[in-house]
C-alpha positions as YAML, in Angstrom:
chain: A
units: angstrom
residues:
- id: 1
  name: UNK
  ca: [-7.22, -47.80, 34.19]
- id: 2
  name: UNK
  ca: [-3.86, -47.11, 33.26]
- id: 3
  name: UNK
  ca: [-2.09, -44.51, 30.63]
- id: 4
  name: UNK
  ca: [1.17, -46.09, 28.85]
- id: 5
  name: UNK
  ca: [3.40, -43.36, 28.43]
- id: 6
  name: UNK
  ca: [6.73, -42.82, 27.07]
- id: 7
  name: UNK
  ca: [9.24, -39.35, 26.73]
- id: 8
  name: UNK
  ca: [12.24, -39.58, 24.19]
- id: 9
  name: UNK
  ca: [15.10, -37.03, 24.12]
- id: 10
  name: UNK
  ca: [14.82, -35.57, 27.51]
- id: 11
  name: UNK
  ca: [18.03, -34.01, 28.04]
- id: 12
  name: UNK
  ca: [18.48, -34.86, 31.84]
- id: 13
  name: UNK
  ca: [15.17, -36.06, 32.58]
- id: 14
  name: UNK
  ca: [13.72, -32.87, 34.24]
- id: 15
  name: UNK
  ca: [10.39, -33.35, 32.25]
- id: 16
  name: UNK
  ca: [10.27, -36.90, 32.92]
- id: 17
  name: UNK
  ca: [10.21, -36.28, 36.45]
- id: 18
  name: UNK
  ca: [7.72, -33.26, 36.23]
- id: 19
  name: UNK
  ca: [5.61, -36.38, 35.86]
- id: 20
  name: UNK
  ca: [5.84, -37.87, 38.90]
- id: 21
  name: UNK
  ca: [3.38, -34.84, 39.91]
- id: 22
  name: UNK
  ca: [-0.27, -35.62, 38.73]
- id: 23
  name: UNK
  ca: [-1.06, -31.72, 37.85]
- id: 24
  name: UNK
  ca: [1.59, -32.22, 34.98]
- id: 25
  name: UNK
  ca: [-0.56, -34.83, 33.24]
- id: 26
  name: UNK
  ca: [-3.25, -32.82, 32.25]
- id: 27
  name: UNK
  ca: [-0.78, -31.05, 29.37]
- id: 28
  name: UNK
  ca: [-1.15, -34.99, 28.00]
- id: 29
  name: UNK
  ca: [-5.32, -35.16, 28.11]
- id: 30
  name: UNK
  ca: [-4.08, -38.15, 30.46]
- id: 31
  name: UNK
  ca: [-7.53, -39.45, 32.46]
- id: 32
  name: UNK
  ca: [-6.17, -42.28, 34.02]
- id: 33
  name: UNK
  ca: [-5.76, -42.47, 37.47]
- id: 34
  name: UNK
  ca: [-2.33, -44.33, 37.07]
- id: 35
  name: UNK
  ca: [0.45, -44.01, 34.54]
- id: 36
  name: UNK
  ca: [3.38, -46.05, 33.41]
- id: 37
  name: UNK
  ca: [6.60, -44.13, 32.46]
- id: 38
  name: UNK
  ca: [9.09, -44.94, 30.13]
- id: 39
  name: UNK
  ca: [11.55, -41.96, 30.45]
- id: 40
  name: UNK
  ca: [14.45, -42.25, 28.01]
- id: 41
  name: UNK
  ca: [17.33, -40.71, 26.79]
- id: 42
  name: UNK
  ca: [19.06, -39.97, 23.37]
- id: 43
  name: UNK
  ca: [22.77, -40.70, 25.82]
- id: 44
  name: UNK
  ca: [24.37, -43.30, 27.72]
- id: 45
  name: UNK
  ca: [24.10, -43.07, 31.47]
- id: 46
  name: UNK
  ca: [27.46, -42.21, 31.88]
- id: 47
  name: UNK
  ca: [27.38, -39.36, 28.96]
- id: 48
  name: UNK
  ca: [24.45, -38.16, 30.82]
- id: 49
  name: UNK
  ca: [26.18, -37.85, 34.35]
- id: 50
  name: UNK
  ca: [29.46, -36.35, 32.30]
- id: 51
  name: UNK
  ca: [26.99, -33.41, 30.58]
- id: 52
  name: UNK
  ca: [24.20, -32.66, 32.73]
- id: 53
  name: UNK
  ca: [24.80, -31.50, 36.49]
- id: 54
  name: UNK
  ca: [21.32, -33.00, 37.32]
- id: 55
  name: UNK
  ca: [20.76, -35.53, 36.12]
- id: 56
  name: UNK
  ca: [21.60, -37.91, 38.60]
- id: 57
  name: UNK
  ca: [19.58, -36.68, 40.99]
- id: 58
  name: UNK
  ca: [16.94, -36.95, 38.38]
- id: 59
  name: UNK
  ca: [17.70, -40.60, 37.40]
- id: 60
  name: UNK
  ca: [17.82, -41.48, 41.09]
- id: 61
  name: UNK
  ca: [13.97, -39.81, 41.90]
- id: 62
  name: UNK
  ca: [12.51, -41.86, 38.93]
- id: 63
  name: UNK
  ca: [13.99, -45.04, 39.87]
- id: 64
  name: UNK
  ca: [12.44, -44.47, 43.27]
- id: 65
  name: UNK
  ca: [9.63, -43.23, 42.62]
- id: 66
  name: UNK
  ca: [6.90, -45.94, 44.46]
- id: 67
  name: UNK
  ca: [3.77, -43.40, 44.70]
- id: 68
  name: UNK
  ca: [0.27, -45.57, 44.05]
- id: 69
  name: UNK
  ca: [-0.13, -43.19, 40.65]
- id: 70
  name: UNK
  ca: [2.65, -44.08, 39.07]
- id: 71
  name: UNK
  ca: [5.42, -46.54, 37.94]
- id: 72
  name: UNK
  ca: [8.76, -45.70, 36.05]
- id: 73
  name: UNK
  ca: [11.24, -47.43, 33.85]
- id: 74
  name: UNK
  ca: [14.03, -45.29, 32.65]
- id: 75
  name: UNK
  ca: [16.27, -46.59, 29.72]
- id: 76
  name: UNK
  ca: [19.04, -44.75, 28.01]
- id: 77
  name: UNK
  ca: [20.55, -45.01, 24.57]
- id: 78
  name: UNK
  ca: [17.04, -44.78, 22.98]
- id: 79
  name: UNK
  ca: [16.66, -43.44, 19.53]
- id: 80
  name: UNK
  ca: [13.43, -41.30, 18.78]
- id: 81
  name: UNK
  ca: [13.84, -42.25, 15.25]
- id: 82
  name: UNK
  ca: [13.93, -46.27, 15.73]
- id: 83
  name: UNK
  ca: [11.45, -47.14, 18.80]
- id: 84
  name: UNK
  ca: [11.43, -50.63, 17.23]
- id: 85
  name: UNK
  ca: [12.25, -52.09, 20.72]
- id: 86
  name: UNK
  ca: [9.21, -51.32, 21.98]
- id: 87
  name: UNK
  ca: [6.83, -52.86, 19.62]
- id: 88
  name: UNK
  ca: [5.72, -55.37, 21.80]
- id: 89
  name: UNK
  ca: [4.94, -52.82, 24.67]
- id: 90
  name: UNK
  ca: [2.97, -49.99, 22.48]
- id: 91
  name: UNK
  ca: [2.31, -46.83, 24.28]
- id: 92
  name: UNK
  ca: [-0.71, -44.64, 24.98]
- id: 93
  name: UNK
  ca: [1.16, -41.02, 24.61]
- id: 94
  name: UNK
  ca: [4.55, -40.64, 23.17]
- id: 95
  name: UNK
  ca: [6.26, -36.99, 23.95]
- id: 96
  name: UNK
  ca: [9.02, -35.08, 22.17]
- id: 97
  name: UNK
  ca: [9.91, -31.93, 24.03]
- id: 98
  name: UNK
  ca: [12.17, -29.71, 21.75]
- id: 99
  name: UNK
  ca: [13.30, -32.06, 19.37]
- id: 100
  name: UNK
  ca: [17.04, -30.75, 18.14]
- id: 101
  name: UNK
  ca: [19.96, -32.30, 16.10]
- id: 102
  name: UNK
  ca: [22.40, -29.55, 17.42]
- id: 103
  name: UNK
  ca: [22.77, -27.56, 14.46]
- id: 104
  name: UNK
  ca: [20.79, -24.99, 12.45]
- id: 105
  name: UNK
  ca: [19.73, -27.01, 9.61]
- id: 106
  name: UNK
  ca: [16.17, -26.78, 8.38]
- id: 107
  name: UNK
  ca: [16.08, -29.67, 6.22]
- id: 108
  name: UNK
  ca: [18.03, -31.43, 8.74]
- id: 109
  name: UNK
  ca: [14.92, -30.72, 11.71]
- id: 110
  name: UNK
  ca: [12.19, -31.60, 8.85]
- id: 111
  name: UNK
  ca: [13.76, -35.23, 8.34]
- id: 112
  name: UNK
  ca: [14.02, -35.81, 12.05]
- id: 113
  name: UNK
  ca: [10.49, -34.75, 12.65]
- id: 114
  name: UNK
  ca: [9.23, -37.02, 9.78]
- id: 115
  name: UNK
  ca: [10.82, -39.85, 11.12]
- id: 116
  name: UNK
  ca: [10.51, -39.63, 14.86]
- id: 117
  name: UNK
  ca: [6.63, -39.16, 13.62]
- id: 118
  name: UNK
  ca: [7.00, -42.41, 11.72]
- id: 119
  name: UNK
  ca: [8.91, -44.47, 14.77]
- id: 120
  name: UNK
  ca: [6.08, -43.49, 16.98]
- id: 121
  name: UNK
  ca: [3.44, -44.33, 14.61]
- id: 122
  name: UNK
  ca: [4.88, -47.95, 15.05]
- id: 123
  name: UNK
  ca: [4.66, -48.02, 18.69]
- id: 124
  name: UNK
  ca: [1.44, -46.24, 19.47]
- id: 125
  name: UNK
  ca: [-1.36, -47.79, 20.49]
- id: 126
  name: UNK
  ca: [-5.24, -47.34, 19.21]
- id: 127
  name: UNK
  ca: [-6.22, -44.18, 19.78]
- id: 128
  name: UNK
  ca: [-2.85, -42.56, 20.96]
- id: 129
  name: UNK
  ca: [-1.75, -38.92, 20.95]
- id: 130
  name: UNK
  ca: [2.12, -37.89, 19.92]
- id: 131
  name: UNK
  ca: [3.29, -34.71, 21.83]
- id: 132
  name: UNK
  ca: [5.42, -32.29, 19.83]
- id: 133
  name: UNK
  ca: [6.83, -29.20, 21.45]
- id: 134
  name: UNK
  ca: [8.40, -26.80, 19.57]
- id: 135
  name: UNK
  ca: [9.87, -23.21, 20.20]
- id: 136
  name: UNK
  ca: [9.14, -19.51, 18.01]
- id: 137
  name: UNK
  ca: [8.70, -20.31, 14.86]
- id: 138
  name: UNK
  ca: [10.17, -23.51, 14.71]
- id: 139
  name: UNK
  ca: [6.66, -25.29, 13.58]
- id: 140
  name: UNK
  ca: [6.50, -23.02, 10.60]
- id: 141
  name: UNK
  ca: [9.98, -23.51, 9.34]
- id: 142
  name: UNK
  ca: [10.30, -26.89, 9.99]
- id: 143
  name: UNK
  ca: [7.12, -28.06, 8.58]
- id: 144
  name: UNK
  ca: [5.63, -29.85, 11.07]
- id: 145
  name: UNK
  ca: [1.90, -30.18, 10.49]
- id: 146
  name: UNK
  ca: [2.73, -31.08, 6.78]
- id: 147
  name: UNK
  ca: [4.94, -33.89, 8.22]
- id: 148
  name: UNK
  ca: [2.64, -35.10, 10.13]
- id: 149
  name: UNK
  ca: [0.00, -34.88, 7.59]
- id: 150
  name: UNK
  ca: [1.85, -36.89, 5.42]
- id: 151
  name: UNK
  ca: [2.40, -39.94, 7.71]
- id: 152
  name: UNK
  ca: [-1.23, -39.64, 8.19]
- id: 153
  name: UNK
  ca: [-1.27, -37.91, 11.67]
- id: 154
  name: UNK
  ca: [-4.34, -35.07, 12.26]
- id: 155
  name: UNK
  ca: [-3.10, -32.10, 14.84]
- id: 156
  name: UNK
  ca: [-5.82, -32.40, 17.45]
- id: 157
  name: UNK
  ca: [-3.61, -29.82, 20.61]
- id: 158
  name: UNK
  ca: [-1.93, -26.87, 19.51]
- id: 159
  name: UNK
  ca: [-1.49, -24.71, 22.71]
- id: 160
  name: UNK
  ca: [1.21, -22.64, 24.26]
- id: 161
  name: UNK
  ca: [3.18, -24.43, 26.24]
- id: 162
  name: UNK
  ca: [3.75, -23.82, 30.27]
- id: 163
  name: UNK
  ca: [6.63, -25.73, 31.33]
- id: 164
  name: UNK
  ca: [6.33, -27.75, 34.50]
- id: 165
  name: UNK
  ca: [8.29, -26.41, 37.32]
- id: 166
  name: UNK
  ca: [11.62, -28.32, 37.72]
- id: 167
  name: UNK
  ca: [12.21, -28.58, 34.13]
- id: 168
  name: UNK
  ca: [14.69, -27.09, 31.60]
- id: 169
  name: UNK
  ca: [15.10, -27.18, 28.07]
- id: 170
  name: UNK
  ca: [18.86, -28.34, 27.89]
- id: 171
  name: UNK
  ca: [20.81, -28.19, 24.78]
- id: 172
  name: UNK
  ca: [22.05, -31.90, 23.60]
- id: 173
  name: UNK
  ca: [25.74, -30.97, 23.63]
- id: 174
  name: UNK
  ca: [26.19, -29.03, 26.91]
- id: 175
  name: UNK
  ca: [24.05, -28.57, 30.50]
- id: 176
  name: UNK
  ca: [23.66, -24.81, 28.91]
- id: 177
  name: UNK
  ca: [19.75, -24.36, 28.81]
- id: 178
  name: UNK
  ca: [18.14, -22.45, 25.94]
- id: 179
  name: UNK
  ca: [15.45, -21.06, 27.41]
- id: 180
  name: UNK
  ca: [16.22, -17.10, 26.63]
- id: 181
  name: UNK
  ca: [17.91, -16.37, 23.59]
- id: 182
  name: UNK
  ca: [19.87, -13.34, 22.10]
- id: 183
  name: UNK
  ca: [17.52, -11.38, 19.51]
- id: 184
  name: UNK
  ca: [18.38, -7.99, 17.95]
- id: 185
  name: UNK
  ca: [21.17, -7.68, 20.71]
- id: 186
  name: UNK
  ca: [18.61, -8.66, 23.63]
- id: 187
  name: UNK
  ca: [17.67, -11.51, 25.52]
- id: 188
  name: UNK
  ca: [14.57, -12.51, 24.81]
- id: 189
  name: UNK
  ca: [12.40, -15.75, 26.36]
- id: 190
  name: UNK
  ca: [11.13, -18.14, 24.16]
- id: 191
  name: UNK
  ca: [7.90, -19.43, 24.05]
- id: 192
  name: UNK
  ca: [7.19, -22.85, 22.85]
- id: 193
  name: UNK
  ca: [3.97, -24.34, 21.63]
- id: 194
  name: UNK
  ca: [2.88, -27.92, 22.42]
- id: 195
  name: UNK
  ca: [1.31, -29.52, 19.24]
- id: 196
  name: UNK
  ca: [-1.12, -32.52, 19.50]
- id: 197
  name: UNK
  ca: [-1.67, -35.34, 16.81]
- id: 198
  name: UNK
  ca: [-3.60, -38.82, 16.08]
- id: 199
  name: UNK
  ca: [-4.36, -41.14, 13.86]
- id: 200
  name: UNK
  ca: [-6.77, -39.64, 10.78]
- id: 201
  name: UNK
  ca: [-8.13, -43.11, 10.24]
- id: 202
  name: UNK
  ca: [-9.45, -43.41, 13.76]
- id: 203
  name: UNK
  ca: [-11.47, -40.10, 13.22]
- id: 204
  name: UNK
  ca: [-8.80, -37.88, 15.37]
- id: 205
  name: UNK
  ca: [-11.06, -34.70, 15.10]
- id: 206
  name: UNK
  ca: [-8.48, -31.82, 13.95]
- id: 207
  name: UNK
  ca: [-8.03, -28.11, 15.58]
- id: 208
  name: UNK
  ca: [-7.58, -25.26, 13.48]
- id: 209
  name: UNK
  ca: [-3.79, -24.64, 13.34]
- id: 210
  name: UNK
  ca: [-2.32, -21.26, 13.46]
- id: 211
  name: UNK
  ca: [1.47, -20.81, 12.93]
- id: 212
  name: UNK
  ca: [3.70, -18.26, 14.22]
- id: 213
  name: UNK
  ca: [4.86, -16.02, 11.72]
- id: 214
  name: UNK
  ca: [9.44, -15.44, 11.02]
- id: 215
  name: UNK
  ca: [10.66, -13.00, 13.68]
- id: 216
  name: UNK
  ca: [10.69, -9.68, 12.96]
- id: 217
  name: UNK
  ca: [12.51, -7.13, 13.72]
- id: 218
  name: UNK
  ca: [11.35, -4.57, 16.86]
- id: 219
  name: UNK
  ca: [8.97, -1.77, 15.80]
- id: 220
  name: UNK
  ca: [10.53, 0.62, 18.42]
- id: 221
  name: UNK
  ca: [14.37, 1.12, 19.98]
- id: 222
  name: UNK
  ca: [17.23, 2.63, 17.94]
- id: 223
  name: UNK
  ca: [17.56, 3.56, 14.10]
- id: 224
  name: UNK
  ca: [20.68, 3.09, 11.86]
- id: 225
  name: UNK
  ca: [20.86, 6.23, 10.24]
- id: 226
  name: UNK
  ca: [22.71, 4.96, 7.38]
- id: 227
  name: UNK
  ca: [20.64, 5.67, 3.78]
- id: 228
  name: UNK
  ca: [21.51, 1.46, 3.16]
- id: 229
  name: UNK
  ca: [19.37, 0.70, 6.16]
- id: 230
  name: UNK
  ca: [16.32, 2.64, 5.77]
- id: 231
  name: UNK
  ca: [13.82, 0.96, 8.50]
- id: 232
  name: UNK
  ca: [15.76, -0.67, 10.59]
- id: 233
  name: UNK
  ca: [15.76, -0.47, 13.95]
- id: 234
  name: UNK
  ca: [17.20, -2.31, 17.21]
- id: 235
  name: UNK
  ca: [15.42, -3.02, 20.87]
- id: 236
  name: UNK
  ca: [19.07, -1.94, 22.61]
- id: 237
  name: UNK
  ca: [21.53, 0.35, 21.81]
- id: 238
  name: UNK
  ca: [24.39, -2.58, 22.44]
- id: 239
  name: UNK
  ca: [22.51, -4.05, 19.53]
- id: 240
  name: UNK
  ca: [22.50, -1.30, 16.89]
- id: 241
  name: UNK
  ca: [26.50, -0.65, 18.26]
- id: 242
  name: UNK
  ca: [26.67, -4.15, 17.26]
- id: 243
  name: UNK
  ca: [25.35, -3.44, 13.87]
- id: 244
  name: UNK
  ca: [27.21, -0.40, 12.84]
- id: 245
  name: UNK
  ca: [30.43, -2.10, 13.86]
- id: 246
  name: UNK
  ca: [30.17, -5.33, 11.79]
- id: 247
  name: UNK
  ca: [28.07, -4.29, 8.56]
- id: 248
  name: UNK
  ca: [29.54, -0.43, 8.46]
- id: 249
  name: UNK
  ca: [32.46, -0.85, 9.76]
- id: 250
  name: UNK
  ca: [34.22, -4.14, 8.80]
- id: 251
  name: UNK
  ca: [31.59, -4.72, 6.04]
- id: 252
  name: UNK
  ca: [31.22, -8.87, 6.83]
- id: 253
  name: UNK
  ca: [27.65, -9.17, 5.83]
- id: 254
  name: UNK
  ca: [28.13, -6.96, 2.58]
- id: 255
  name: UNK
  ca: [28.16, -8.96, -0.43]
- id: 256
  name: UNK
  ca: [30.32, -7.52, -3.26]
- id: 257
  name: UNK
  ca: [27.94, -8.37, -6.29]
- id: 258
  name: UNK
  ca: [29.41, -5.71, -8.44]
- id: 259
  name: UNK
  ca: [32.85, -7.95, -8.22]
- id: 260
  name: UNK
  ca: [33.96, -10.53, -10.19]
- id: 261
  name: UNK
  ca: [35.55, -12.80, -7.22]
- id: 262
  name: UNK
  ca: [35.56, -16.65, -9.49]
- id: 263
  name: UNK
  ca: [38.16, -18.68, -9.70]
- id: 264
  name: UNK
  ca: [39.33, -19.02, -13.42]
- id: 265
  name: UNK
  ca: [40.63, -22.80, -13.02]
- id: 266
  name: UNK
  ca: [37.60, -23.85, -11.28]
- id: 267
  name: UNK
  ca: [34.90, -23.47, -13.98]
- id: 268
  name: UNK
  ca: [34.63, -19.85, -13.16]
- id: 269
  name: UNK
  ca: [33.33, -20.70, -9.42]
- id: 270
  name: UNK
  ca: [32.70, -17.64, -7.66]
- id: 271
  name: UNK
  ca: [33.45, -16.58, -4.04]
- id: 272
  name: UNK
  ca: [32.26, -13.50, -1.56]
- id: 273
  name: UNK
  ca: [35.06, -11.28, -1.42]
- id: 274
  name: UNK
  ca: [38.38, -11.49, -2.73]
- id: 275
  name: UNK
  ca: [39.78, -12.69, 0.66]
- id: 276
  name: UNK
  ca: [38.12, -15.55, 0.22]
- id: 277
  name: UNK
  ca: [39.39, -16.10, -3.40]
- id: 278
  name: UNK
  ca: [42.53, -15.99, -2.54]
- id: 279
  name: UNK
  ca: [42.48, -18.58, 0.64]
- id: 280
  name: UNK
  ca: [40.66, -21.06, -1.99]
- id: 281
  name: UNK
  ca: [43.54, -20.34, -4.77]
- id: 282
  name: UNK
  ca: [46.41, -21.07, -2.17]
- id: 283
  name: UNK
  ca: [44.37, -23.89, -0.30]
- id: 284
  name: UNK
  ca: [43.32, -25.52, -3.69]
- id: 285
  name: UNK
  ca: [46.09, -24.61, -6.32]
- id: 286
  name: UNK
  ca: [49.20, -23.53, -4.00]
- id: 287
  name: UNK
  ca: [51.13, -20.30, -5.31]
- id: 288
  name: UNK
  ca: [51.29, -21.83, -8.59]
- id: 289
  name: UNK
  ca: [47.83, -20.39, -10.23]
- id: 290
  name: UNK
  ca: [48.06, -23.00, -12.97]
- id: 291
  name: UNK
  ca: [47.35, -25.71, -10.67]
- id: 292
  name: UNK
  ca: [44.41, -27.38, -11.50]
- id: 293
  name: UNK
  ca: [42.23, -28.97, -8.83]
- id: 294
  name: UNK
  ca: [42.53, -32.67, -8.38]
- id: 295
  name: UNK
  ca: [39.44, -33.20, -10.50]
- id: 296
  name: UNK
  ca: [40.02, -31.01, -13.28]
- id: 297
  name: UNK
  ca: [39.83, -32.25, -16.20]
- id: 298
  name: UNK
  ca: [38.74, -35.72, -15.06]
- id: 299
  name: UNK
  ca: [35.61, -37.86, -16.88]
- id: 300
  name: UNK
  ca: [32.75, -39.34, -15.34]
- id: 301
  name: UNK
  ca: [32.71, -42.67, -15.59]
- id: 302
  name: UNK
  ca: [29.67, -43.41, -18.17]
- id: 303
  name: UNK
  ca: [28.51, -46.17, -15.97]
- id: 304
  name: UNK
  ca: [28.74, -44.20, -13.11]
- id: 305
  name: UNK
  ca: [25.09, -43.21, -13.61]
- id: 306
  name: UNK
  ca: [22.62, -43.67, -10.72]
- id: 307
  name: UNK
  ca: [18.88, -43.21, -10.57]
- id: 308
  name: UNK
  ca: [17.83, -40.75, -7.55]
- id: 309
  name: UNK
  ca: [16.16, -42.27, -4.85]
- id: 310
  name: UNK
  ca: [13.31, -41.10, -2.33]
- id: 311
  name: UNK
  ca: [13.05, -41.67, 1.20]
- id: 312
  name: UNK
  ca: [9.47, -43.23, 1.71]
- id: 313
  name: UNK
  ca: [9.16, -41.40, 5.68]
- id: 314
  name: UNK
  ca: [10.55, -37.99, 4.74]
- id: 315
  name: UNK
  ca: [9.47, -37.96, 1.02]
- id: 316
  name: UNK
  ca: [13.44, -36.45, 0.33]
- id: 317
  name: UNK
  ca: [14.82, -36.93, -2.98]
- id: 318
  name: UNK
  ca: [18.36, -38.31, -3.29]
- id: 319
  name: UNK
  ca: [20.59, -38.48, -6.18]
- id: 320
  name: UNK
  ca: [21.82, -41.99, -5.13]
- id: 321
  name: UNK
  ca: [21.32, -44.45, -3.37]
- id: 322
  name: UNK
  ca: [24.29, -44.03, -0.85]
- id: 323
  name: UNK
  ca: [22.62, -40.48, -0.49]
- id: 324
  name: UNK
  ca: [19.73, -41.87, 0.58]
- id: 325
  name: UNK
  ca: [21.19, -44.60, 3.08]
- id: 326
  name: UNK
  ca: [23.57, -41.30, 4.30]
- id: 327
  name: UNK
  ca: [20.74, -39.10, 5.32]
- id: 328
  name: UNK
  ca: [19.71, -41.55, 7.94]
- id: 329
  name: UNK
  ca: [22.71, -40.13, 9.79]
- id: 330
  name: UNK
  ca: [21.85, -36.75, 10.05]
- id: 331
  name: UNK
  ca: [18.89, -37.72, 11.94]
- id: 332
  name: UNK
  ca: [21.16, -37.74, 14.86]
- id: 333
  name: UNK
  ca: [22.47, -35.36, 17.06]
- id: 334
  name: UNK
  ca: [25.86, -33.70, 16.25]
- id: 335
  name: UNK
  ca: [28.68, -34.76, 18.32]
- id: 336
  name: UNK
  ca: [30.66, -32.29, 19.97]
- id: 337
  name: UNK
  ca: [34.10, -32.79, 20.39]
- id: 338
  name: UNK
  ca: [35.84, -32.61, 23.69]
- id: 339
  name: UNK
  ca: [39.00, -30.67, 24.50]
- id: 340
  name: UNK
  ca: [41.15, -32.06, 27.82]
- id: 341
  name: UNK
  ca: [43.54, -30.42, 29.86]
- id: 342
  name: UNK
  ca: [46.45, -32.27, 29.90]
- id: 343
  name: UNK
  ca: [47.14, -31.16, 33.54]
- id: 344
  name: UNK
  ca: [44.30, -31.90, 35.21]
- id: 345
  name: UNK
  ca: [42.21, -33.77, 32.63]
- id: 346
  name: UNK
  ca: [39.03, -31.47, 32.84]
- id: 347
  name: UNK
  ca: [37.23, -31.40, 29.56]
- id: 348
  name: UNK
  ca: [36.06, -28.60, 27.60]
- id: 349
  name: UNK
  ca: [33.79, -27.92, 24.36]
- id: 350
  name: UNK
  ca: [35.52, -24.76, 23.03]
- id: 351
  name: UNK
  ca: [39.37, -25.10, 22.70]
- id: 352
  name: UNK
  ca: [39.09, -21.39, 23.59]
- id: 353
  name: UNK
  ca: [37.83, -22.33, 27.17]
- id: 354
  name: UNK
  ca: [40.47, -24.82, 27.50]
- id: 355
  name: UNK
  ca: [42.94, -22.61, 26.63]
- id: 356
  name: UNK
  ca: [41.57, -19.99, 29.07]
- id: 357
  name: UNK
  ca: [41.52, -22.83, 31.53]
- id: 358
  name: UNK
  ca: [45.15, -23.47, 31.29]
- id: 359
  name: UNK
  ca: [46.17, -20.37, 32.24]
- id: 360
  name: UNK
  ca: [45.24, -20.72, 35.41]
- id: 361
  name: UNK
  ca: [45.21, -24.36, 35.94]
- id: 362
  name: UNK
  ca: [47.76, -25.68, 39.13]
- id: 363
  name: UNK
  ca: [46.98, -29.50, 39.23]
- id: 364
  name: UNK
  ca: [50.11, -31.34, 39.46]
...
């Protein structure tokens, strides 16, 4: 007997290879005493060799892989939101390991979820399981049980997750992993939970689902002992030196509501601070003040008029059509633009590395 499974959006294919070992099946319910891989990938090959330092020694053990248990196909350039091209060769389990666009956008990560749940739905076969794993509270915020819900998907697994050895969670625009993350001015590890689901109509029986609650704030560490921060307290002193210095000191996260900071020849629109103002009034209206915008003053065409539209996988409401064909691009990750040295050609993804780069650089 033999398990059909496929992996979408692994980074550099550390999971996928986890697999090759039959101990890291059992995080699948997999009972088959053979499996057929389809690793794939969100890049290209070759934007996979240029991003991830492993990968190609990843790539190279699934290609050979020729143990009795398993066989492997990798393909690239797969989308985990259109797994069309697989229709004719459904799968058994389908897994999404930290599913991220590259951006912190809630509505953004509830979309992608909806559909990568709806793409799978198309290729799964009788009986199938989809693997979800996300981090923290990720499966609170981002809705997933009601997405699944929707599509008409039952959460049968929710368990915290023990990575394989071998893999890492890599970010889609770098090689950097985000495995630890900086929390209240310490690093702190993040656990991940690995979420379960089948069909309701094929009597998928359902586990009670309990979700993580927001991050708080540590109980213990140091106070600010400033009367607007009654409460709050940090895990490290670098932290609450941290705080002190940006909201006491240089005030950036106090909002000036007692202000009147709006813009008199934009309809009264009204910024933060008056720094702020001011950069919209000289990027918008020049020194002149009685500049008007470009649209001031400028009708709506009356036939102009559009009815909104809903998406029938994410259940989003539009308020045109165009809106609604647009949103299909934020289901994919954000590119990252690259920054070359001119010298040497290395590339970079902060200009402020490059630029740190190039003064040092001695390639001729």
């Amino acid at each position: 007997m033999s398990c059909r499974v496929l992996t979408v959006g692994d980074g550099d294919l550390s999971y996928s290879r986890a697999l090759l070992d039959t101990e890291n099946w059992a995080d699948l319910d997999v009972e088959a005493v053979h499996v057929h891989l389809t690793a794939s990938t969100y890049d290209s090959r070759a934007s996979l060799e240029d991003k991830y330092g492993q990968v190609a020694g990843n790539i190279e053990a699934l290609e050979a892989a020729s143990q009795a248990h398993i066989t492997v196909m990798v393909r690239h350039d797969v989308d985990a939101t259109s797994l069309s091209r697989f229709k004719d060769e459904p799968f058994d389990r389908i897994v999404f390991h930290h599913p991220h666009s590259g951006v912190e956008d809630v509505h953004r990560h509830r979309r992608l979820l909806s559909h990568f749940f709806h793409a799978a739905l198309s290729v799964l076969r009788p009986n199938g399981r989809i693997y979800v794993t996300l981090a923290r509270d990720q499966p609170k915020r981002w809705e997933i049980i009601k997405r699944a819900t929707v599509l008409g998907l039952v959460c049968c697994k929710q368990e915290l997750w023990v990575e394989p050895p071998g893999y890492q969670r890599k970010r889609h625009q770098s090689d950097k992993s985000f495995h630890r993350i900086l929390l209240h001015g310490e690093k702190v590890e993040q656990q991940s939970t690995l979420f379960g689901f089948g069909r309701k109509s094929e009597g998928t029986v359902p586990v009670s689902v309990v979700l993580a609650p927001p991050l708080k704030e540590p109980e213990g560490g140091f106070a600010c002992e400033d009367p607007s921060c009654v409460g709050k307290k940090f895990a490290t002193q670098q932290g609450l030196k941290t705080h002190l210095r940006m909201v006491h000191e240089l005030g950036l996260k106090k909002r000036k509501r007692e202000a009147d900071f709006s813009c008199s020849q934009c309809h009264g629109r009204v910024f933060q601070d008056a720094e702020a103002l001011q950069q919209h009034v000289l990027a918008k209206h020049g020194k002149d003040s009685r500049i008007s915008p470009d649209w001031f003053g400028v009708p709506a065409p009356t036939d102009a008029v559009e009815t909104p539209q809903q998406c029938p996988v994410c259940m989003e409401m539009f308020p045109t059509p165009s809106a609604l064909e647009a949103h299909f691009a934020t289901l994919q990750p954000v590119a990252v633009a690259k920054w070359t040295c001119e010298t040497c050609e290395k590339t970079f993804e902060e200009q402020r590395a490059l630029r740190q780069h190039q003064n040092f650089c001695n390639a001729s």
